[in-house]
C-alpha positions, 0 to 999 in steps of 0.5 A: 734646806727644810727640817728633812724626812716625816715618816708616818706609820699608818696601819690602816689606810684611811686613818692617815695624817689628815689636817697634819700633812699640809703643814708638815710639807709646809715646813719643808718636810718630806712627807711618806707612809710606812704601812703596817703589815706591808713595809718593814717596821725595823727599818733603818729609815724609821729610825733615822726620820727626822720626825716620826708619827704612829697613826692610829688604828683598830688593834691592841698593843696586847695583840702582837700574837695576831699582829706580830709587826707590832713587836717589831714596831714597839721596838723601833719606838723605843729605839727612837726614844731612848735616842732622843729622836721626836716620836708624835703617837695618836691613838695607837700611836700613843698606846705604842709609845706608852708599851715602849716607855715599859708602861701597861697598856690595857682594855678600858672599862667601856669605849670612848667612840665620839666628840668630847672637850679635854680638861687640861692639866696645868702641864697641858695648858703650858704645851702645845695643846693649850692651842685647842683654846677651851672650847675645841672638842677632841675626837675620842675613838678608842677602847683601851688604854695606858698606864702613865709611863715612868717620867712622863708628864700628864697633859690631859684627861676626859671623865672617862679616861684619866690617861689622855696625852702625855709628854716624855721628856722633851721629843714624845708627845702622846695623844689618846686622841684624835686632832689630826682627823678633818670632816671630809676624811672622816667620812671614810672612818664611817664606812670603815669602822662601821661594825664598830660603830653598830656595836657600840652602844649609844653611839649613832652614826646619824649623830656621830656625823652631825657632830663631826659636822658642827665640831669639826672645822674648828678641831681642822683649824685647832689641830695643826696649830698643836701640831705648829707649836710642838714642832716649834719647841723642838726646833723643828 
């Protein structure tokens, strides 16, 4: 018998688990997607998964006027973790969670779109993200963010962003982001954030490529031994 069901949600489809997905089958999980917008976020299946996962995306918490699934899914987060069901966020993911836990989320002061090392709290170098080791760099590709929920535990920050990956009790674990992502999947982010990338000032998609090149093997050996050692201390 594996550890059961890993449902991910996915709100665009090519930000998906990427190096995630191999060892969560490995482990015996059963791994499927629930597509924001499409399926429905309430649903029973979410909250009964034995592992869920929100994956990123390139919408605000804020924006559920817009994206009115949002409200639906925030609420089902918040179901899974007063229950004390494991909830993993990434980017999104991570924002979703924080808005659950009461927190605020909230447009930054300038985007953080690119390749940049974590500095870990001691908290963050006794968790699971002590297996990026000290060099590893992160994939950092958003404009908002959070205020630290109440009883949560700061695991890392950037210069640009103090609120970078918390954990929340024993089961939540939120990462600003990216560790899930591999080089060759990463060419579909180009083309599908490529407004975004035009826009943003002083980032260069000749550059963003050359470092995705050249960091992004060892984040593609690194990022799933996060993963590893947080499933392993749920027992999962």
């Amino acid at each position: 018998m594996g550890p059961g069901t890993a449902l991910a949600i996915r709100h665009v489809p090519f930000e998906d688990l990427g190096s995630f997905a191999s060892p969560l089958r490995e482990r015996g999980f059963a791994v499927a997607y629930r597509d924001a917008g499409l399926d429905d976020l309430g649903a029973r299946d979410l909250l009964d998964a034995d592992l869920l996962i929100v994956l990123g995306g390139p919408i605000g918490v804020y924006e559920a006027r817009d994206y009115p699934f949002l409200k639906g899914e925030i609420a089902m987060v918040e179901r899974r973790l007063k229950a004390g069901r494991p909830v993993l966020g990434l980017c999104l993911g991570a924002q979703i969670m924080a808005k659950a836990l009461g927190a605020r989320v909230y447009k930054g002061k300038r985007k953080e779109l690119g390749w940049s090392p974590l500095e870990l709290t001691d908290a963050g170098r006794k968790s699971a993200l002590a297996e990026l080791g000290p060099r590893t760099a992160a994939l950092h590709w958003h404009g908002d963010t959070f205020d630290l929920p109440r009883e949560a535990e700061l695991l890392a920050s950037t210069r640009l962003y103090a609120n970078q990956a918390f954990a929340w009790r024993r089961h939540a674990l939120g990462l600003q982001f990216h560790i899930e992502t591999t080089v060759h999947g990463l060419e579909r982010w180009f083309v599908g954030h490529a407004l975004e990338i035009a826009s943003t000032r002083g980032v260069d998609l000749g550059k963003l490529r050359r470092e995705t090149r050249r960091l992004g093997p060892r984040l593609e050996e690194r990022g799933p031994r996060v993963l590893k050692a947080w499933l392993d201390g749920l027992g999962l």
